[in-house]
C-alpha positions as CSV (number, residue, x, y, z in Angstrom):
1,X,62.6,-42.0,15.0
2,X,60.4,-39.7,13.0
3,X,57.9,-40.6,10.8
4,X,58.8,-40.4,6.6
5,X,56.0,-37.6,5.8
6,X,53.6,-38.6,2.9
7,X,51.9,-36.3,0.6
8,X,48.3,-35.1,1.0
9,X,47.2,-37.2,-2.5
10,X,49.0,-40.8,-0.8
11,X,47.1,-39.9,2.3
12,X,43.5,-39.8,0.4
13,X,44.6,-42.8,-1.7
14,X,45.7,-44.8,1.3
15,X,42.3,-44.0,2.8
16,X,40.1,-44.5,-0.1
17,X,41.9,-48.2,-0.9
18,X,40.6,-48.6,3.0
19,X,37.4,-48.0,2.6
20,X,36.7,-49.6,-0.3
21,X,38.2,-52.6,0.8
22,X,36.5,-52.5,4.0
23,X,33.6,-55.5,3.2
24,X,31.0,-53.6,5.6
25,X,31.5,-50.2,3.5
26,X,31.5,-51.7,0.3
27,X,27.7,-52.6,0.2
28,X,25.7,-50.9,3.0
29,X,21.9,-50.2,3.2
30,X,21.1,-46.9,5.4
31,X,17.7,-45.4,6.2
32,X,17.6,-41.4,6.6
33,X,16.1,-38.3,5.9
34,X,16.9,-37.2,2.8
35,X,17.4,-32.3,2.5
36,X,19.0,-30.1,0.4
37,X,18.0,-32.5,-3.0
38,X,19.5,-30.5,-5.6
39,X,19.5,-31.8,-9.2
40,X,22.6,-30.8,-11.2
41,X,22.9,-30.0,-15.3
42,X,24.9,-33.0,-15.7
43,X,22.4,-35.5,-14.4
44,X,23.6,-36.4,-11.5
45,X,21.4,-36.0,-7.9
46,X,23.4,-34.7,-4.9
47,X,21.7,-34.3,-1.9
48,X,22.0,-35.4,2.3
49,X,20.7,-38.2,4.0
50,X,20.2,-37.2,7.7
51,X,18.5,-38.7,10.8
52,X,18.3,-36.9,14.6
53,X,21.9,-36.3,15.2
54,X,24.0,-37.2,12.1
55,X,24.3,-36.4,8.4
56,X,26.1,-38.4,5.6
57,X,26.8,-36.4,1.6
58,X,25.3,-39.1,-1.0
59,X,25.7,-39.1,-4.5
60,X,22.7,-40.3,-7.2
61,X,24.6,-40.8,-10.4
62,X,22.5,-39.9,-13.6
63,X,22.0,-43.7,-15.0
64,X,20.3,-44.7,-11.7
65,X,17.7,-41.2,-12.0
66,X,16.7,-42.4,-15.0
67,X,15.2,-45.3,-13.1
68,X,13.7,-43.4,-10.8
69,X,9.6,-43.4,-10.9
70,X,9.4,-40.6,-8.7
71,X,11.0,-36.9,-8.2
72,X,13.3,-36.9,-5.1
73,X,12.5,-34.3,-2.8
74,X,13.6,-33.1,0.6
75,X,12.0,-34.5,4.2
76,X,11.9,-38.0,2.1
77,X,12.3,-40.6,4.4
78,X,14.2,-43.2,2.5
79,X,16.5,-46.8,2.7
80,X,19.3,-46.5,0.5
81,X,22.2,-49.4,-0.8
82,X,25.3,-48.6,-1.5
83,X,29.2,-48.2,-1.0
84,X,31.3,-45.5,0.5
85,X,33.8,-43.5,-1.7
86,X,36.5,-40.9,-1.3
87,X,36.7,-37.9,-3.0
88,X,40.6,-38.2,-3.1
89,X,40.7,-34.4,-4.6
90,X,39.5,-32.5,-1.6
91,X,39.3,-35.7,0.4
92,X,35.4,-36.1,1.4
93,X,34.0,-38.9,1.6
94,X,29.7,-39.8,0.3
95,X,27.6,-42.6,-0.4
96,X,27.3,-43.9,-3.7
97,X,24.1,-44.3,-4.1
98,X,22.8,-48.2,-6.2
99,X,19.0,-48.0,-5.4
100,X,17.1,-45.9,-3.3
101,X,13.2,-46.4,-1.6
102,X,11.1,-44.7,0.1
103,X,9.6,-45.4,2.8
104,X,7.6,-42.6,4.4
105,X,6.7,-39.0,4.4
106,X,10.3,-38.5,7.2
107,X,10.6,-37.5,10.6
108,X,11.2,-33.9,10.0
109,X,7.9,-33.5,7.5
110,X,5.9,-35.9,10.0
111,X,6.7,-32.8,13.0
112,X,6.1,-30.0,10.2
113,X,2.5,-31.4,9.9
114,X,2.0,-32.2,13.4
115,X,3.1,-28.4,14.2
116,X,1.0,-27.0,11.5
117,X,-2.1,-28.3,12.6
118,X,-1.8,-27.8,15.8
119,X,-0.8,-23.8,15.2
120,X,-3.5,-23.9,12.6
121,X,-6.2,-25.1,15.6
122,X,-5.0,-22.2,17.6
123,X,-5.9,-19.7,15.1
124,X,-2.3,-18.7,14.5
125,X,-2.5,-18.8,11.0
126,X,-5.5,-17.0,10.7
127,X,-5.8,-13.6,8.5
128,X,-7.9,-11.5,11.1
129,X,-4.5,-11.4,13.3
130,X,-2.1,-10.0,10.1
131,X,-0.7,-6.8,10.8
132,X,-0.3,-4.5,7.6
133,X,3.3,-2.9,7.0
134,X,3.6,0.7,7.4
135,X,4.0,2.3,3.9
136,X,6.7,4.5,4.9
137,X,9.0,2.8,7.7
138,X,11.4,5.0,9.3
139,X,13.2,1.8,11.1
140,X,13.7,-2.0,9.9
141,X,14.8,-4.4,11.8
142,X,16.9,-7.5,10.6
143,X,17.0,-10.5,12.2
144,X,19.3,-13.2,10.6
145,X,23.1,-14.3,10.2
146,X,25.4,-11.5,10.3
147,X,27.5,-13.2,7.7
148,X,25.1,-14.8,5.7
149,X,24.4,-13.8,1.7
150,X,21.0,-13.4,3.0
151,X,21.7,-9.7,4.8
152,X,24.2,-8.9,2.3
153,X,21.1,-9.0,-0.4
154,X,18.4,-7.3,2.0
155,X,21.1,-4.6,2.7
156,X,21.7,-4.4,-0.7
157,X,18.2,-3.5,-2.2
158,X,17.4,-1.4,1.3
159,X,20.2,0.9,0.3
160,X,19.0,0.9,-3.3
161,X,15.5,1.5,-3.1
162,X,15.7,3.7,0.0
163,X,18.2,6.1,1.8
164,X,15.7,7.6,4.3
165,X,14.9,4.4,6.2
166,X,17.7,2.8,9.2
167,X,18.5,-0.3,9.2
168,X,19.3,-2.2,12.5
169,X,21.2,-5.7,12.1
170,X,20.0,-8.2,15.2
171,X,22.7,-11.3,14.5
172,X,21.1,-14.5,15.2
173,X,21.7,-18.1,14.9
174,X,19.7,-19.5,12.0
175,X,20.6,-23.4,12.0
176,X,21.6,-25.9,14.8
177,X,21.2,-26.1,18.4
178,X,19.6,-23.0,19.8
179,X,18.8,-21.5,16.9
180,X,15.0,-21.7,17.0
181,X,15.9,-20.3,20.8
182,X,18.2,-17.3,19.5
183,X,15.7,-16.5,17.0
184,X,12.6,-16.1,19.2
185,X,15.0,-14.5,22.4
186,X,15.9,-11.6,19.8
187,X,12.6,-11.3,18.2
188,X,10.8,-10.9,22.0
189,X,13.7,-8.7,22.8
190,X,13.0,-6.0,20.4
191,X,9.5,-6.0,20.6
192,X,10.2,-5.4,24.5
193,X,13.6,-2.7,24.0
194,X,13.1,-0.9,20.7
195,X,9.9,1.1,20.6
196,X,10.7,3.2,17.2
197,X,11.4,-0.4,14.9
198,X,8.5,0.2,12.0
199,X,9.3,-3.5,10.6
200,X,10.8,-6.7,11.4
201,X,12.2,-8.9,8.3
202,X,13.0,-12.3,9.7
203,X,14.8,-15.1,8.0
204,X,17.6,-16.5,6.3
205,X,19.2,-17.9,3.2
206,X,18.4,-21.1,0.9
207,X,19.1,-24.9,2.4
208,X,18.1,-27.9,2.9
209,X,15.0,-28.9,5.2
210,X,17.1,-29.7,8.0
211,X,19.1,-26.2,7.5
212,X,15.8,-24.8,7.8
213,X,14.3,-26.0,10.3
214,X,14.5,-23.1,12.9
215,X,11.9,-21.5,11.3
216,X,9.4,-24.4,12.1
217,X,10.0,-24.5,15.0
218,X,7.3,-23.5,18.0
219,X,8.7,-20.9,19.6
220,X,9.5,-18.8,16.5
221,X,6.3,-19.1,15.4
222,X,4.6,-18.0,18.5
223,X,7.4,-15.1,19.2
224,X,6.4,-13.9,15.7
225,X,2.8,-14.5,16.4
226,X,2.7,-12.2,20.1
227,X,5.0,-9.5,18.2
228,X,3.4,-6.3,18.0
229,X,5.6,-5.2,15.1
230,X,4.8,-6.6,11.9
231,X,7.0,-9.3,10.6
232,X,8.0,-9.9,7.3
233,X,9.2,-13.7,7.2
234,X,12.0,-14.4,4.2
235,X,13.2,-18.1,4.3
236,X,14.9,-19.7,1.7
237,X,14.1,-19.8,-2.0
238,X,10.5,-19.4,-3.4
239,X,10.1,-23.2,-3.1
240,X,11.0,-23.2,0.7
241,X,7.4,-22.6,2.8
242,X,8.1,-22.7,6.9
243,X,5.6,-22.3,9.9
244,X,7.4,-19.1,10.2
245,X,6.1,-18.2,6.8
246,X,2.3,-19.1,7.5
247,X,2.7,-17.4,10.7
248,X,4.2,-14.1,9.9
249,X,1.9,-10.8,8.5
250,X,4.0,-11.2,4.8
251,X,5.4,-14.1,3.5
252,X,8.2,-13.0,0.7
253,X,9.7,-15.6,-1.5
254,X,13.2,-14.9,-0.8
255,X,15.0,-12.0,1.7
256,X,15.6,-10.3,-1.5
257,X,12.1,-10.0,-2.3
258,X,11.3,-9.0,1.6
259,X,13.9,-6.1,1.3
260,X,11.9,-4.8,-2.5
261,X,8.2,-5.1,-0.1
262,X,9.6,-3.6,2.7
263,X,10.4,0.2,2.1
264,X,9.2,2.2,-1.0
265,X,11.8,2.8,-3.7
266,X,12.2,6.9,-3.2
267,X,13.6,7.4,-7.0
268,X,10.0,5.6,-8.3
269,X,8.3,8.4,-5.7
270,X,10.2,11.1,-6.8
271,X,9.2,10.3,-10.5
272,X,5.5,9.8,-9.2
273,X,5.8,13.0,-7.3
274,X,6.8,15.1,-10.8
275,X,4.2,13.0,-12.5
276,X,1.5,14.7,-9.9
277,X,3.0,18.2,-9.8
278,X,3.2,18.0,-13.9
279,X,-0.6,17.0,-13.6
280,X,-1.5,19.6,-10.6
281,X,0.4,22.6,-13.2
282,X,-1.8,21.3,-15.9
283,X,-5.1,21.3,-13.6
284,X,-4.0,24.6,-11.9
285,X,-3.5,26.3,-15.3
286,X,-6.9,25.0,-17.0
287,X,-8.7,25.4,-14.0
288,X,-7.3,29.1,-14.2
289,X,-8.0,29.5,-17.5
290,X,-11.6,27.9,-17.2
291,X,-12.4,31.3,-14.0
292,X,-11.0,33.8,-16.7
293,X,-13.3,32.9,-19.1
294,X,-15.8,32.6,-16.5
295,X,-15.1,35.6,-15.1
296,X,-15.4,37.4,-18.6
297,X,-18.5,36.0,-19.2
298,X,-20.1,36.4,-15.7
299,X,-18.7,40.6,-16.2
300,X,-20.3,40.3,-19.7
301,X,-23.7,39.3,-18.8
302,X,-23.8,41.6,-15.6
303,X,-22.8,44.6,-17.5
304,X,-26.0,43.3,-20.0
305,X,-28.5,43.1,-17.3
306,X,-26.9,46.7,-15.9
307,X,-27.4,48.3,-19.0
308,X,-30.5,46.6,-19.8
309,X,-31.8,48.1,-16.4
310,X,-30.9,51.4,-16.4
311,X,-32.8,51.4,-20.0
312,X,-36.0,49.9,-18.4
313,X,-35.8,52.7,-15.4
314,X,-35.1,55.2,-18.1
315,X,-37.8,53.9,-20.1
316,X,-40.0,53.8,-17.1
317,X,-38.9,57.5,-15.7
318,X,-39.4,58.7,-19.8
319,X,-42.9,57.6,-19.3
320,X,-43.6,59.0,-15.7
321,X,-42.4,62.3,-16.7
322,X,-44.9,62.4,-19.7
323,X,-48.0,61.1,-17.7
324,X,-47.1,63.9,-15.4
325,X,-46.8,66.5,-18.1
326,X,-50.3,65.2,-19.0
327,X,-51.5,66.0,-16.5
328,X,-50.1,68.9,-15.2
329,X,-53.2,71.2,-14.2
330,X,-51.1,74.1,-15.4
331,X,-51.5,72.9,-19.0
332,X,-54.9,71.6,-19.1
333,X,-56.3,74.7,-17.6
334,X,-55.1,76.4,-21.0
335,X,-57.6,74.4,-22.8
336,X,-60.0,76.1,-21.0
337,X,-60.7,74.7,-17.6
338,X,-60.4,76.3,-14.5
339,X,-60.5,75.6,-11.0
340,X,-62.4,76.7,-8.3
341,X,-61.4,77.1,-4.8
342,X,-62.7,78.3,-1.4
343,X,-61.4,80.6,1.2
344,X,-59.2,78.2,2.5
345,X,-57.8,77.8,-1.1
346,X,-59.3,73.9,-0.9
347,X,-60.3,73.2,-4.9
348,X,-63.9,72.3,-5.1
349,X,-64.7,69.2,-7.6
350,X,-68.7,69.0,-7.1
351,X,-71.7,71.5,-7.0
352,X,-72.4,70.4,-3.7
353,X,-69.4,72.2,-2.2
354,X,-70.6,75.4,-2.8
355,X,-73.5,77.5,-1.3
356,X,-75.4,80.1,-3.2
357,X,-74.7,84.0,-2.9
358,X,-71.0,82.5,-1.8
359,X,-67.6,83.7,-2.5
360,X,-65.6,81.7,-4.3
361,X,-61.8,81.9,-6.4
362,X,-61.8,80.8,-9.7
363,X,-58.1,79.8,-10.5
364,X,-57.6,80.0,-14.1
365,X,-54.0,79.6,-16.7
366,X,-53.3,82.9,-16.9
367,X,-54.7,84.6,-13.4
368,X,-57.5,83.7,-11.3
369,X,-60.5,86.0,-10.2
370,X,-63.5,86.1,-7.3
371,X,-67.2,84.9,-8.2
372,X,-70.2,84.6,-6.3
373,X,-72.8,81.8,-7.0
374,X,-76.2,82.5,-7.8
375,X,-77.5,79.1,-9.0
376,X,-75.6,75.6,-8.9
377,X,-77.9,73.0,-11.3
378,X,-76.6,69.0,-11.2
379,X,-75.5,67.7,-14.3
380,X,-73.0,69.0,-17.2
381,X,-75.4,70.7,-19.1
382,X,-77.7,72.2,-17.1
């Protein structure tokens, strides 16, 4: 005979009289982990309590915060008491939470330090090994969930800021079992397959620590470490800080950020780009402007020194010609001079170039005649 069927509500009603009937579920103490703390607006604290292999929901209702001396916080290793209730709307069940202590720094922080230090020893973290991002990448690579918000916001802004840069999509696991794995395989992969990838951007969405903790993990840190592309890591929110964070060349708050650092925006270029040939026009014309006048000047001041030495050499041939006139024989012999030359028509300046009872010329202004010396005496007035 068939069962009677019951309704979804009786169902979650059965089960929640059940459990909180059960004597063992009514008041239990359990010692976790606690991850993805998040403080709501009504008061109340929501958040996980996790150890190695299993995860519980837990619910902090707002008059036990109040109590609280401390600010809760993921990777808290804590011992809570409490009971176990059904949510008989969408029929989960979560620890109510009575009192809650801590009782050490957690598994999952205790490996994060442990990591850290010895990555920091090895000189992974160190600034001498960060490779700067190319200021104009031609090709990004994306390595996260395929179906994460995460790509949908890197995608987003890339488009946005950038239409001359491709965009590859690697899908990778980014929580659980061989996700650390996955994430280093595909990272070492590309490095080895894809020579024209400018960029990688590697990481994921906000969770809690636990969601996280791919990205502290050793060999994602050491496959970003040996990559040869530069690696922009985006984890999480701006609170979230991972190996993978200290270990990459850029550390970006959130993949949204990552995206805005990763490729310039084109329409902020173009307008920088009018801005310098609006500046170059400006430069060019006053520069132009600054030769004319130049130019006019420089024509000015030659044409000066032109006509200022034509004047001197006109000066200067004004005064050879009268020295010459001066000093033309022509015209002094009309004074009354003469001049006397021998045979050979040589003129004779002193008395002892000629010879008594010798024949001479005597060249005067208007004709010349012959003479013979008779006497020569030294001195003008002899």
């Amino acid at each position: 005979m068939a069962l009677r069927p019951v309704s979804v509500t009786q169902l979650n009603e059965y089960i929640s009289r059940i459990i909180s009937t059960d004597p063992l579920l009514g008041s239990v103490v359990v010692a976790g982990e606690t991850s993805g703390v998040k403080y709501h607006s009504t008061g109340h604290v929501y958040f996980t309590l996790a150890d190695s292999e299993s995860r519980i929901n837990c619910f902090l209702p707002r008059d036990y915060v109040r109590e609280l001396s401390y600010q809760l916080e993921d990777g808290m290793e804590v011992t809570i008491t409490g009971f176990v209730s059904v949510f008989k709307k969408n029929g989960t069940y979560s620890l109510y939470v009575k009192d809650i202590e801590i009782s050490g720094a957690g598994d999952l922080a205790a490996a994060f330090e442990k990591l850290k230090q010895k990555l920091n020893k090895e000189g992974l973290f160190d600034k001498a090994h960060k490779k700067p991002l190319p200021e104009f990448p031609k090709k990004i690579g994306i390595v996260t969930s395929d179906t994460g918000a995460a790509v949908r916001d890197i995608l987003k802004i890339l488009r946005s800021r950038n239409n001359m840069t491709d965009v590859i999509l690697f899908p990778v696991l980014v929580q659980g079992d061989g996700a650390a794995a996955d994430i280093a395989k595909t990272i070492d992969m590309i490095n080895d397959k894809f020579d024209d990838i400018d960029l990688l951007i590697v990481g994921r969405g906000g969770g809690s620590a636990s969601d996280l903790w791919a990205f502290n993990e050793e060999a994602v840190a050491r496959a970003i470490y040996a990559s040869r592309i530069p690696i922009i890591s985006a984890v999480g929110h701006e609170i979230d800080y991972t190996i993978a964070d200290m270990v990459a060349d850029v550390r970006a708050e959130t993949p949204t950020a990552a995206a805005q650092m990763a490729v310039p925006d084109t329409a902020q270029l173009m307008d920088r780009l009018d801005e310098f040939r609006e500046n170059l026009t400006v430069q060019l014309t006053n520069k132009l402007m600054y030769l004319s006048l130049f130019t006019g000047n420089l024509k000015s001041e030659l044409d000066s020194q032109i006509t200022a030495r034509i004047t001197s050499l006109e000066n200067e041939i004004e005064r050879s010609r009268l020295s010459l006139e001066a000093n033309d024989p022509q015209k002094i012999m009309t004074k009354g001079y003469s001049i006397i030359t021998d045979e050979t028509g040589k003129a004779l300046a002193s008395v002892d170039n000629v010879d008594i009872d010798g024949s001479y010329s005597l060249i005067m202004s208007d004709g010349s005649a012959r003479c013979v010396i008779t006497e020569k005496n030294h001195g003008r007035n002899q």
